[in-house]
N, CA, C and O atoms as a MOPAC input file, in Angstrom:
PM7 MOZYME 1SCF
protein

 N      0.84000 1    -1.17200 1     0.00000 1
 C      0.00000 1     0.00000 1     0.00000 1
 C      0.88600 1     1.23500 1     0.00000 1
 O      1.65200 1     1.51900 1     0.92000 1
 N      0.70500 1     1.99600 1    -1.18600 1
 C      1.69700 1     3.36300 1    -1.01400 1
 C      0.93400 1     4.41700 1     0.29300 1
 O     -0.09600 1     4.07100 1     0.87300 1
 N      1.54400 1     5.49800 1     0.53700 1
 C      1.76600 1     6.25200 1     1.39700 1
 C      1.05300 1     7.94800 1     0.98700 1
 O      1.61000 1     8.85000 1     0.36000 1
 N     -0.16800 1     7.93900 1     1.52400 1
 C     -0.94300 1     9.15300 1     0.63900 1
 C     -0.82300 1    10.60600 1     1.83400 1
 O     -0.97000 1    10.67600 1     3.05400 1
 N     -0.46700 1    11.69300 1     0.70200 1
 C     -0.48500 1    13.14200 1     1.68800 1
 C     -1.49700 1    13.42900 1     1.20700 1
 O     -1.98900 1    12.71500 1     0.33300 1
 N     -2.12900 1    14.61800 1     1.66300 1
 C     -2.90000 1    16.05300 1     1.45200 1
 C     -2.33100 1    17.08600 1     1.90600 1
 O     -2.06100 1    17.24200 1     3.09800 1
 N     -2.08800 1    17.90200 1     1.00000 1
 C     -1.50300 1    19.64900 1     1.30400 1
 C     -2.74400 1    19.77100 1     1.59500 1
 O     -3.84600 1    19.41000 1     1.18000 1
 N     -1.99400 1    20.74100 1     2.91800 1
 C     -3.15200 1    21.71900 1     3.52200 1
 C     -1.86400 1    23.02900 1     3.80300 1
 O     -0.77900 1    22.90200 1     4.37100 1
 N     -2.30300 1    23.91700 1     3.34600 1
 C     -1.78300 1    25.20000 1     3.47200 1
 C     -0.23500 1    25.42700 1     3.51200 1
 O      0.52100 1    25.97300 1     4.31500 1
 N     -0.01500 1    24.54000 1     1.86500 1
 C      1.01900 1    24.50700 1     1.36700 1
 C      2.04500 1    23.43500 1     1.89400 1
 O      3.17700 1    23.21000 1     1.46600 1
 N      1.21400 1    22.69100 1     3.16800 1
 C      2.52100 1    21.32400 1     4.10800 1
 C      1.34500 1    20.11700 1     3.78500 1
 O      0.12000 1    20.07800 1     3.67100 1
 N      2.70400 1    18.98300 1     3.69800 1
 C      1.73600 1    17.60900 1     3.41100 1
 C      1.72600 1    16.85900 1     4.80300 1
 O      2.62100 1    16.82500 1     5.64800 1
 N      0.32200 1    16.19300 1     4.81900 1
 C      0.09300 1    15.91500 1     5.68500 1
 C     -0.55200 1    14.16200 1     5.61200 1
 O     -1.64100 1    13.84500 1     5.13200 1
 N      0.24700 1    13.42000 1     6.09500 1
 C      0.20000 1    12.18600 1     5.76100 1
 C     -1.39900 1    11.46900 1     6.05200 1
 O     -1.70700 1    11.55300 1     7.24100 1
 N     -2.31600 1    10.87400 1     5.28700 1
 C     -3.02900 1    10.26700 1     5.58900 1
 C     -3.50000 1     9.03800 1     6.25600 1
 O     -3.42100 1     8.05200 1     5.52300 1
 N     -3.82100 1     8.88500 1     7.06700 1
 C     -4.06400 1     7.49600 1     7.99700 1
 C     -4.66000 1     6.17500 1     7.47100 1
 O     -4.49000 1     5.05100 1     7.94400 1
 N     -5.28500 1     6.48100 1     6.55400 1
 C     -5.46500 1     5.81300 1     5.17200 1
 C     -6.19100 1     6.31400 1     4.04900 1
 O     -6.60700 1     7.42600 1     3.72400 1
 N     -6.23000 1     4.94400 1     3.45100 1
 C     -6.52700 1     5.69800 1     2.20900 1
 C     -7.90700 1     5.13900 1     0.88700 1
 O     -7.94700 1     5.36400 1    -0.32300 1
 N     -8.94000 1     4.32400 1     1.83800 1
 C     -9.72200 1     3.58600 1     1.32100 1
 C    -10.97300 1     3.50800 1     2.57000 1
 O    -10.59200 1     3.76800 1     3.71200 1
 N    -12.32400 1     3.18500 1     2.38200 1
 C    -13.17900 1     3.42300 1     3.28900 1
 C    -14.40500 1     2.19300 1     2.99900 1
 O    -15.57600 1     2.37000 1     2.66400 1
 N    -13.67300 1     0.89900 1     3.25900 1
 C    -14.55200 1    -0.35900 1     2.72000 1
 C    -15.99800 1    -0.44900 1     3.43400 1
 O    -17.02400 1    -0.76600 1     2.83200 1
 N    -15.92900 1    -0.12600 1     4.79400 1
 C    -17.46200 1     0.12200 1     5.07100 1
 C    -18.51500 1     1.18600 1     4.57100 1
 O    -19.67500 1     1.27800 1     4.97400 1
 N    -18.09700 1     1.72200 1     3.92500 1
 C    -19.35000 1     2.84200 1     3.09900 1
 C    -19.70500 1     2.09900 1     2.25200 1
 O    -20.82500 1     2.50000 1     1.93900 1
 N    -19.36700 1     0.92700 1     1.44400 1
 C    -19.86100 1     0.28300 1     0.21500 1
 C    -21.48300 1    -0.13600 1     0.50300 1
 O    -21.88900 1    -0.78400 1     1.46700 1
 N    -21.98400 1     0.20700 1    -0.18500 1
 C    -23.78400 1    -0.10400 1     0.13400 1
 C    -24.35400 1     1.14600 1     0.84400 1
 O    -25.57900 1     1.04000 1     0.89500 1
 N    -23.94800 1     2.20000 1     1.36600 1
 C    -24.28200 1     3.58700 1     2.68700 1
 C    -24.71800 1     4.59600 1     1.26500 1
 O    -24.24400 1     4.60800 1     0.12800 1
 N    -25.89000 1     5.45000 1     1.93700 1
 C    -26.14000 1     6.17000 1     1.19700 1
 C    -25.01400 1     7.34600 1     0.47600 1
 O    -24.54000 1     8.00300 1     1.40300 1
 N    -24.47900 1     7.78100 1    -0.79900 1
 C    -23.58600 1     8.29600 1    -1.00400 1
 C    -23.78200 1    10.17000 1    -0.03400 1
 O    -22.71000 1    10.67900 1     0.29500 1
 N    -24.77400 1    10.78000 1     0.22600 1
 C    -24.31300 1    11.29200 1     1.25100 1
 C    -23.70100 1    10.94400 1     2.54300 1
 O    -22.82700 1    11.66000 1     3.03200 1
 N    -24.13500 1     9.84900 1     3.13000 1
 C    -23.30900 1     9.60400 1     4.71300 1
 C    -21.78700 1     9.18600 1     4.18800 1
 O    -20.92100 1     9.33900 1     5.05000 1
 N    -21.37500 1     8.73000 1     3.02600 1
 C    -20.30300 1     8.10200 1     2.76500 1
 C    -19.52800 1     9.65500 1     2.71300 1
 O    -18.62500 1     9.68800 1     3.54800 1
 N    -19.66800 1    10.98100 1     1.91300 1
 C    -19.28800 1    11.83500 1     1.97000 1
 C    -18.90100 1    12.69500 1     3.53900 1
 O    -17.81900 1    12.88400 1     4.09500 1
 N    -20.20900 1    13.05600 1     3.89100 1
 C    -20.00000 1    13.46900 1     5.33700 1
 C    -19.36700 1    12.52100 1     6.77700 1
 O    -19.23400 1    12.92200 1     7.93400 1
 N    -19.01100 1    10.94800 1     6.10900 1
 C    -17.83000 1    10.21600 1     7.01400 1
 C    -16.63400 1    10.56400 1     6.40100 1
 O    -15.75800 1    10.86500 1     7.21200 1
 N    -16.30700 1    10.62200 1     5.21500 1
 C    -14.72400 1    10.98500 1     5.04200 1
 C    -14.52600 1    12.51200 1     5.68700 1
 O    -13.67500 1    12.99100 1     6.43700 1
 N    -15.52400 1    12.96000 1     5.14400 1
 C    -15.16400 1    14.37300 1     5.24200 1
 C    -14.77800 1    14.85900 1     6.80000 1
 O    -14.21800 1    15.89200 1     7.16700 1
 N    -15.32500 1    13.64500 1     7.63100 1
 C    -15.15700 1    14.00000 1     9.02900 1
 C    -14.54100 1    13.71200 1     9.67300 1
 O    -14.52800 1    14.00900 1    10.86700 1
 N    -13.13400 1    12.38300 1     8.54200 1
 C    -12.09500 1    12.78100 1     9.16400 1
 C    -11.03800 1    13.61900 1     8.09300 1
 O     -9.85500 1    13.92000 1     8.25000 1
 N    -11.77700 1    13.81600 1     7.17400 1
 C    -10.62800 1    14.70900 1     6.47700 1
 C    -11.25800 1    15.97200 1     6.03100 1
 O    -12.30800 1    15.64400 1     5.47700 1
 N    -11.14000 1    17.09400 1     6.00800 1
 C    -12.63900 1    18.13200 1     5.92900 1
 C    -12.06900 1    18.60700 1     4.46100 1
 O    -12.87900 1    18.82500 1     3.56000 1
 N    -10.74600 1    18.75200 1     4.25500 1
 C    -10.45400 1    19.23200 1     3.46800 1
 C    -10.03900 1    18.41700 1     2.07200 1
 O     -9.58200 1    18.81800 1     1.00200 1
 N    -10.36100 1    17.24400 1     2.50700 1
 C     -9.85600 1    16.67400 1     0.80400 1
 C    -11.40800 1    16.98000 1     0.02200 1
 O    -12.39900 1    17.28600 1     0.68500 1
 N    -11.43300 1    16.82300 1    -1.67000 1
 C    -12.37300 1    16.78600 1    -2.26100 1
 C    -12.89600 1    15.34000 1    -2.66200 1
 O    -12.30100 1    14.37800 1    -3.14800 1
 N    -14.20300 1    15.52400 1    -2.28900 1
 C    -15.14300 1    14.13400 1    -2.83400 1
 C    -16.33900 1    14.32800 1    -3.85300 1
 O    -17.37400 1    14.99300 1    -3.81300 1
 N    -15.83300 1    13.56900 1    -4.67900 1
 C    -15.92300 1    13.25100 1    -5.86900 1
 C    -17.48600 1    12.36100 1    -5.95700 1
 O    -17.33000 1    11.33400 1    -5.29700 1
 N    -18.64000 1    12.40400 1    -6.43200 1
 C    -19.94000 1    11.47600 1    -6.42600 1
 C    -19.81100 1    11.31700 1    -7.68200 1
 O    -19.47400 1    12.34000 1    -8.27800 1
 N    -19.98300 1    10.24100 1    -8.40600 1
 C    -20.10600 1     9.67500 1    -9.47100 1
 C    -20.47100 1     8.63200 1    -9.69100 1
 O    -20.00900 1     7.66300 1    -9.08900 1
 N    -21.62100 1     8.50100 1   -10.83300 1
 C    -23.01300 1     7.47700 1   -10.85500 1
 C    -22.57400 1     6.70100 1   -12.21600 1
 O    -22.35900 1     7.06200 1   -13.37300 1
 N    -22.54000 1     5.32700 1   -11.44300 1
 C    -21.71900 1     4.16400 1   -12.02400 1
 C    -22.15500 1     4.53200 1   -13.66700 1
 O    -23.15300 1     5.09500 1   -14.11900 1
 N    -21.02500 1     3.99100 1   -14.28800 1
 C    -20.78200 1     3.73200 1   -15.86700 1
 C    -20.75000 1     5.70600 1   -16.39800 1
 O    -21.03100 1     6.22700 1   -17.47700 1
 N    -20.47000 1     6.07700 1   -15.60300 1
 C    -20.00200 1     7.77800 1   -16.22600 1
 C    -18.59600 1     7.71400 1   -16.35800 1
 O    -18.01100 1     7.08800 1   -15.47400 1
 N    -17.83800 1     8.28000 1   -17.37100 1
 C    -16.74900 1     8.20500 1   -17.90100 1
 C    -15.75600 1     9.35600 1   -16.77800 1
 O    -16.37600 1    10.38700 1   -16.51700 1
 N    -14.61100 1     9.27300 1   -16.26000 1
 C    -13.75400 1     9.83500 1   -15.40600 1
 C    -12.25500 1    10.14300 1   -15.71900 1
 O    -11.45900 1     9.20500 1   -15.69000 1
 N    -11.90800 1    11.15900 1   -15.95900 1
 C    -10.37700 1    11.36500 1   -16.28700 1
 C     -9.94400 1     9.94900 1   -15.38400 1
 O    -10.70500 1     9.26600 1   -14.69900 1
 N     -8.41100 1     9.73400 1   -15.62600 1
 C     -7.81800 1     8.63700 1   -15.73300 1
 C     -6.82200 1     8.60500 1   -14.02700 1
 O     -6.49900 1     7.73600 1   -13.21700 1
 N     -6.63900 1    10.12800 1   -14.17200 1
 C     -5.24000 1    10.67300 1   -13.64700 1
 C     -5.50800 1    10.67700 1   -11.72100 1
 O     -6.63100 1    10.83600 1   -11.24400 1
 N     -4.78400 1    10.55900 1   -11.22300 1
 C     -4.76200 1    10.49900 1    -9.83800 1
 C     -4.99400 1    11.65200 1    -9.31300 1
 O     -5.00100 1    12.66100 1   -10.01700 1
 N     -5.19200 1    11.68800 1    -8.16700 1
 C     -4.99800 1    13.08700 1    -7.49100 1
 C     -4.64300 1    12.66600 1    -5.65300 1
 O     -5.55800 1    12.02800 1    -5.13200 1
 N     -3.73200 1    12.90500 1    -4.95900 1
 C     -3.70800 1    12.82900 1    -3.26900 1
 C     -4.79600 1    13.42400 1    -2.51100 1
 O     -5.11600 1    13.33400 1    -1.32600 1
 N     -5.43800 1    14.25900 1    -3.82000 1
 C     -6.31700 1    15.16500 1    -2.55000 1
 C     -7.83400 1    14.74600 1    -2.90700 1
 O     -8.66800 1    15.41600 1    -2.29800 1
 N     -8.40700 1    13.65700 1    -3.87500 1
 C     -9.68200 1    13.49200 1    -4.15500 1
 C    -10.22600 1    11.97800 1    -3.86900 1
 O     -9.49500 1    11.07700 1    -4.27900 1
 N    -11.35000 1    11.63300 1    -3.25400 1
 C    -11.95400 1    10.54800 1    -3.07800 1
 C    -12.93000 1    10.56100 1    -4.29400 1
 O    -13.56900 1    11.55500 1    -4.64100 1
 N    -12.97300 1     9.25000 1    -4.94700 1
 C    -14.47800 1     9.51400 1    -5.87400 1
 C    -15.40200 1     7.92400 1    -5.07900 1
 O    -15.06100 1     6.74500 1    -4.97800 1
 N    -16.34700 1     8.50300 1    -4.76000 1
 C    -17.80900 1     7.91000 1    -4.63600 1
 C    -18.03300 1     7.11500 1    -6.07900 1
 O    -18.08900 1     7.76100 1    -7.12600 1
 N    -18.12000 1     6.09500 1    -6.06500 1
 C    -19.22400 1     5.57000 1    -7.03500 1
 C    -19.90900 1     4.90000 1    -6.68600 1
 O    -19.70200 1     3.85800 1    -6.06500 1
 N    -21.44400 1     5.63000 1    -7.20300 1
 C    -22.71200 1     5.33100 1    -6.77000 1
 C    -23.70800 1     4.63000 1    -7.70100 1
 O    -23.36200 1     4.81700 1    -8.86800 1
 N    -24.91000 1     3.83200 1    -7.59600 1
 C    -26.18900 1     3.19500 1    -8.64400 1
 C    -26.98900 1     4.88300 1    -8.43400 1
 O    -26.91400 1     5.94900 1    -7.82400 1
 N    -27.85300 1     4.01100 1    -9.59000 1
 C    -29.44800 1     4.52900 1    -9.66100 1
 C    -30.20000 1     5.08300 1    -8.13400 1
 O    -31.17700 1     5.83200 1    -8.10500 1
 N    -29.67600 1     4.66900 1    -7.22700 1
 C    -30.31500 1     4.76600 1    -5.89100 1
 C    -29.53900 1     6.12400 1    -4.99100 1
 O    -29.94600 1     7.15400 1    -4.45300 1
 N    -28.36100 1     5.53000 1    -5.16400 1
 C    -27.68800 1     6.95600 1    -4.78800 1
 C    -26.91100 1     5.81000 1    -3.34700 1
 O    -26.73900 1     6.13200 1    -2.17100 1
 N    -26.66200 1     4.78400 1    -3.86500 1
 C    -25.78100 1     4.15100 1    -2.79700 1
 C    -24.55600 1     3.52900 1    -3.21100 1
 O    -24.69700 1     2.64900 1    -4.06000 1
 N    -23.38800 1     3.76800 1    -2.82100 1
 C    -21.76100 1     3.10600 1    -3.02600 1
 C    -21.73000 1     2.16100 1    -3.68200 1
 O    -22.76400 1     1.49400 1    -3.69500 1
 N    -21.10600 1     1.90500 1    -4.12100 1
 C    -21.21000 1     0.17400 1    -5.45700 1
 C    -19.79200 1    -0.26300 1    -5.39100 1
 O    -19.59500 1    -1.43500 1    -5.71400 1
 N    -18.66300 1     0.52000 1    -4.99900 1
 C    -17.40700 1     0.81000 1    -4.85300 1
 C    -16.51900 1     0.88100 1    -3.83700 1
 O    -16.55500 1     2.09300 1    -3.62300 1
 N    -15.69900 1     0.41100 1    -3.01100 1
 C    -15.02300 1     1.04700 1    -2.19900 1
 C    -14.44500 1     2.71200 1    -2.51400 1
 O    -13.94800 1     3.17500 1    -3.54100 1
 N    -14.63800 1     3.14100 1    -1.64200 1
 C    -13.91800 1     4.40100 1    -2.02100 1
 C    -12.67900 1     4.71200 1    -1.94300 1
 O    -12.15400 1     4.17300 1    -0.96800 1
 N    -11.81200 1     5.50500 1    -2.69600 1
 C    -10.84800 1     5.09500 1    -2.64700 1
 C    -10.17700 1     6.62300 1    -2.92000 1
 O    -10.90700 1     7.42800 1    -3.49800 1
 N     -8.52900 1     7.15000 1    -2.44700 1
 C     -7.67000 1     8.10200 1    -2.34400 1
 C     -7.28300 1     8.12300 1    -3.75700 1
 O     -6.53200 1     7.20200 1    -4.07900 1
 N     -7.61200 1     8.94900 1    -4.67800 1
 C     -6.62800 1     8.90400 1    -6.02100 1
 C     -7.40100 1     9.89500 1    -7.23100 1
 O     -6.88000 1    10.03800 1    -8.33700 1

C-alpha cells in the first residue's frame, strides 16, 4: 500500500489511510459526510456508475461511485 499526503496550506500531511470499505452499500451522502469527518479538506468526488472519469490520480480526491439509488457500489478510494 503506497503512502498518501494532502496539502493543507502549502505542508503535506500524511493520511491514515486511504480507502473506506465500510461505506460500500451507505447512502452516497453519509459516505461523503464520514470521510469528510475525518478529512474536511480533501475533495469528494460522487459519481453514478458507468459515467466516464479522467484517468489521472490526485492525493487530494476521493471519488464515490454510486447506482441509480444513490448508494456506493465501490469502495472508495484516495486517487
Amino acid at each position: 500500500m503506497s503512502t498518501h499526503f494532502l496539502i493543507q496550506q502549502g505542508k503535506p500531511i500524511k493520511m491514515s489511510r486511504s480507502s473506506w470499505p465500510e461505506l460500500t452499500g451507505r447512502p452516497w451522502q453519509e459516505a461523503c459526510a464520514y470521510i469528510r469527518k475525518e478529512f474536511p479538506n480533501i475533495m469528494v468526488q460522487v459519481v453514478r456508475d458507468g459515467i466516464k472519469v479522467t484517468p489521472n490520480e490526485r492525493p487530494d480526491r476521493v471519488r464515490i461511485c454510486v447506482d441509480a439509488e444513490g448508494k456506493v457500489i465501490q469502495t472508495p478510494i484516495i486517487g
